[in-house]
Structures are given as C-alpha cells and as structure tokens.
C-alpha positions as CSV (number, residue, x, y, z in Angstrom):
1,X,-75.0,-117.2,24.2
2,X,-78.6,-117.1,24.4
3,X,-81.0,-114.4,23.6
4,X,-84.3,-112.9,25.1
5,X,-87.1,-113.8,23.2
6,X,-90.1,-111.3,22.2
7,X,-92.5,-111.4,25.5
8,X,-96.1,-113.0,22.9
9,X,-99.2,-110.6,23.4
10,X,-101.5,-111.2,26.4
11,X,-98.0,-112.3,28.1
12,X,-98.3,-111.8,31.2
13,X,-95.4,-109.8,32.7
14,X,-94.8,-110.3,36.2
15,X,-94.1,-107.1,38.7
16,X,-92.8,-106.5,41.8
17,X,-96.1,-106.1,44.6
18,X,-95.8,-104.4,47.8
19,X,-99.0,-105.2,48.4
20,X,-101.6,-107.6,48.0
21,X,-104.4,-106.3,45.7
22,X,-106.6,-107.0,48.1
23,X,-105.2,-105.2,50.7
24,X,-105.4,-102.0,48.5
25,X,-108.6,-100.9,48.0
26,X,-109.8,-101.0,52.0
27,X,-106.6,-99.3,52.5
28,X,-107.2,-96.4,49.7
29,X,-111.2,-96.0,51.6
30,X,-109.3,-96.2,54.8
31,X,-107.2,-93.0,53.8
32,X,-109.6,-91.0,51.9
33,X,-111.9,-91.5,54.5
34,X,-108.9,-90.5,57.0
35,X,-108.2,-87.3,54.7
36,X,-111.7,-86.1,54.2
37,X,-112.8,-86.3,57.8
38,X,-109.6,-84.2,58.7
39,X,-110.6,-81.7,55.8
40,X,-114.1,-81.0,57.4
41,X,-113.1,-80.0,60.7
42,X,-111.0,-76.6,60.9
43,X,-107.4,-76.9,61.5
44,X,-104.1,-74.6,61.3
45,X,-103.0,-74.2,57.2
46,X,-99.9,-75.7,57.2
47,X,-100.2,-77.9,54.6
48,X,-97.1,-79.7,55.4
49,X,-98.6,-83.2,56.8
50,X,-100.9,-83.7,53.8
51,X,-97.8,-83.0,51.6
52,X,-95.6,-85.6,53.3
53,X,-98.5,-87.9,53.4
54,X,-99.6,-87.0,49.7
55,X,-96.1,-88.1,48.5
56,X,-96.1,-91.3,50.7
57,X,-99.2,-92.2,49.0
58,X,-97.9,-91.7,45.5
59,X,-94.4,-93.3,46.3
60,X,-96.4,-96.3,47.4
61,X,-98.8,-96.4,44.5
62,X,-95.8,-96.1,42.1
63,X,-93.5,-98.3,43.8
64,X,-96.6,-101.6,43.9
65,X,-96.1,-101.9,40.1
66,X,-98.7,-102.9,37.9
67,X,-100.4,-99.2,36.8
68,X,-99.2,-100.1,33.3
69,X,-101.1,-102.9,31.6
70,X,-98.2,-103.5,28.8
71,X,-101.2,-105.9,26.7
72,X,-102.4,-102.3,24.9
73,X,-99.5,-99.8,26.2
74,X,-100.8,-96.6,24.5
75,X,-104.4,-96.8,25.6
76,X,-103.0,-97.5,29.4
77,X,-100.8,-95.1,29.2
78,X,-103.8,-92.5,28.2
79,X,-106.6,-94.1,30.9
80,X,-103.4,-93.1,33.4
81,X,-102.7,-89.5,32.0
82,X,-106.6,-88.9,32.3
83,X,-106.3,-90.3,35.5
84,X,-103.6,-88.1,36.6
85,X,-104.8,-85.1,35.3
86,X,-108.8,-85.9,37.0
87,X,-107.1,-86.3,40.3
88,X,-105.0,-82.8,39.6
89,X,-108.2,-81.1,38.3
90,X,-110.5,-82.6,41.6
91,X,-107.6,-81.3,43.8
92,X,-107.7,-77.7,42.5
93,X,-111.4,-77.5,42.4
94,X,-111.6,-78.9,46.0
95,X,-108.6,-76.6,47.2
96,X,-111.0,-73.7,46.0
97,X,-113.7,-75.0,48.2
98,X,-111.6,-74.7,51.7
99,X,-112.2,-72.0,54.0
100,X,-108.8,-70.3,54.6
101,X,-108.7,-67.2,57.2
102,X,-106.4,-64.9,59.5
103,X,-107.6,-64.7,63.0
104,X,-107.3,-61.4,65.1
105,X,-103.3,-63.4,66.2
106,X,-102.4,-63.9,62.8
107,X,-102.5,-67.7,62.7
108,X,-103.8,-68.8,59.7
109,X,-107.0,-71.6,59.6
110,X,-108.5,-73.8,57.0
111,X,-111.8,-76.2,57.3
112,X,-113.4,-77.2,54.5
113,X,-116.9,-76.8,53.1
114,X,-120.3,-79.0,51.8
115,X,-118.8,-77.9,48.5
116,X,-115.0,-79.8,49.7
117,X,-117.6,-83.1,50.5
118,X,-119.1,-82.9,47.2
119,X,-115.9,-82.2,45.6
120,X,-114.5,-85.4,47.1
121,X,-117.8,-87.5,46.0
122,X,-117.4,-85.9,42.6
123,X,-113.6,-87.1,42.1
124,X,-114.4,-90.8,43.8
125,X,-116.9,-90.8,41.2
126,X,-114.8,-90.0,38.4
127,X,-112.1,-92.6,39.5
128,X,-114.3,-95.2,39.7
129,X,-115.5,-94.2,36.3
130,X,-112.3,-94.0,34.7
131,X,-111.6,-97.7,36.0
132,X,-114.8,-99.0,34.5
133,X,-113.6,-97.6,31.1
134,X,-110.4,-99.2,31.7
135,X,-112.4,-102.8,32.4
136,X,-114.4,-102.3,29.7
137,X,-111.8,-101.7,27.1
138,X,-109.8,-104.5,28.4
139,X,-107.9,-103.3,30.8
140,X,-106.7,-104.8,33.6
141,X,-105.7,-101.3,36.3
142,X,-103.8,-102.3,39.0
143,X,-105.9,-102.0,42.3
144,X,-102.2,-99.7,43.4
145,X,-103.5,-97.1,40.9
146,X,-106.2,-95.7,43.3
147,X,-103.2,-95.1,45.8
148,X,-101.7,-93.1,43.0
149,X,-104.9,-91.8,42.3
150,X,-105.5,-90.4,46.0
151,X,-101.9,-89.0,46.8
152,X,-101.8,-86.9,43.2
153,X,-105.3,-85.5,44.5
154,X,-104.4,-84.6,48.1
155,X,-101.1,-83.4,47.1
156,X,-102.8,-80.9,44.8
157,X,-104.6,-80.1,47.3
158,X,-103.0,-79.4,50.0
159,X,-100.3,-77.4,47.5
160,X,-103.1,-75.5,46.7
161,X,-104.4,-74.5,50.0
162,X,-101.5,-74.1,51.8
163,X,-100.3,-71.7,48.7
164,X,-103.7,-69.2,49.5
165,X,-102.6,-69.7,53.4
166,X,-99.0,-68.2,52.8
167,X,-100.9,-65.3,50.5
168,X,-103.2,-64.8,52.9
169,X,-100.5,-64.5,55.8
170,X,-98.2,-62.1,53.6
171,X,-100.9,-59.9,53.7
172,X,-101.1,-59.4,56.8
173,X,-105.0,-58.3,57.0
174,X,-106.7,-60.4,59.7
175,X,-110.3,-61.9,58.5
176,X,-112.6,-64.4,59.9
177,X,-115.0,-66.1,57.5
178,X,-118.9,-66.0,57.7
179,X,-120.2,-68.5,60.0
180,X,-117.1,-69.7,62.0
C-alpha cells in the first residue's frame, strides 16, 4: 500500500491545457477586438449572442486550467477575486455607456459610445495591471486567465444592456437618441 506524499513548495503541479499559452493571448485580442468593434456599430438589443459567447469564453478560460498558482494559494486566489470583480465592475460601467432606444416600430437598438471605447481601454488597462501585480509578487497567471477575464466582462455586459432593452420595450414609449 503506498501513500501520496506532500506535493514540496514551488512543486510544480501539472494541469490539464486546452490550449497552448501562446495561442491565448492573440486569441483573447482577437476577440476583444471582435467584441468591441461589434459594440461600436448599432445593432438590435438582443443580448443573446454576447451571452452565449460570454459563457463560451468563460467555460474555456476555466476549463484551460492553470488560473490558480497553488505556490501562494491565498494571494492567487485574491489577484483572481479582484480580477473577477474588475471585469464585473468594467462590464457595468461600460453597459451604462451603450445607447439603448425604441424606434417609431418598437424594435429596440443599442450602439455603443466614445465613453463604451474608453471604458474598454480603461478595463484592458486594469487587466494588464492586475497581471503585473501578480508577476511581481510572484505569480505565475495563467495566460487562460484573460479568457476568463474577457467572458466575465462581456457577460456583464451584455446582461446589463439587454436588461435596460427589455425595460425599455415594457414601456412601450418609442424614443430615438440624440444624434442617430
């Protein structure tokens, strides 16, 4: 009968990859670039395709392992709740940015603003800030974690927006916003 031994500190503890690490960050630009181009231009407020797509990116970032660096468990697990709760915060704040109107047929529109843009800059920003922290404390984040990063923040998003949509259909007043 043999028994597992302690794993020693600075062990390193091997995870299951989807992907390769350096697959992940041209991917992450690819999509954010993706996202924010289709947040600029006015669409219908549905919501629905950034939700599904929010929750593929998440599953993903999840499912690629690594986000926990198990050297110094309690300060990884904070740098990923502050993480988690920037990309939350960024979404709400850039959700309150978007346009949302009734036109005179009652279809509901969304397009976002300079203010979305700078939102988006502002919450790139903040990620990349949050992994230098992570770097310099020791840390080794898991390229994934910007995946995570990026779905949390859309999916709060898009939650957000196509919340005012619904309120905004219900009702039933028909407004167009200045300058469309």
């Amino acid at each position: 009968m043999s028994t597992a031994a302690p794993i020693p500190p600075g062990a390193r503890v091997s995870t299951v990859q989807l992907m390769n690490p350096i697959e992940t960050a041209p991917l992450a630009i690819a999509v954010t670039a993706f996202v924010v181009y289709r947040q600029m231009r006015i669409r219908v407020a549905t919501g629905y395709g950034l939700q599904i797509f929010a929750l593929i990116m998440i599953a993903v970032g999840l499912l690629s392992g690594g986000l926990i660096d198990t050297r110094d468990l309690a300060l990884s697990v904070a740098l990923m709740a502050v993480d988690l709760a920037c990309a939350v915060a960024f979404g709400f704040l850039r959700a309150a940015t978007v346009r949302v109107w009734r036109d005179e047929k009652g279809v509901t529109w969304c397009g976002g603003t300079v203010w979305t843009l700078l939102g988006w800059l502002a919450s790139m920003v903040a990620r990349i800030a949050l992994y230098v922290v992570g770097r310099a404390f020791g840390m080794a984040p898991a390229p994934t974690a910007m995946l995570l990063f990026v779905g949390v923040t859309i999916g709060a998003q898009a939650l957000l927006v196509a919340r005012r949509a619904r309120a905004l259909s219900a009702s039933g007043a028909a407004s167009v916003p200045a300058g469309v």
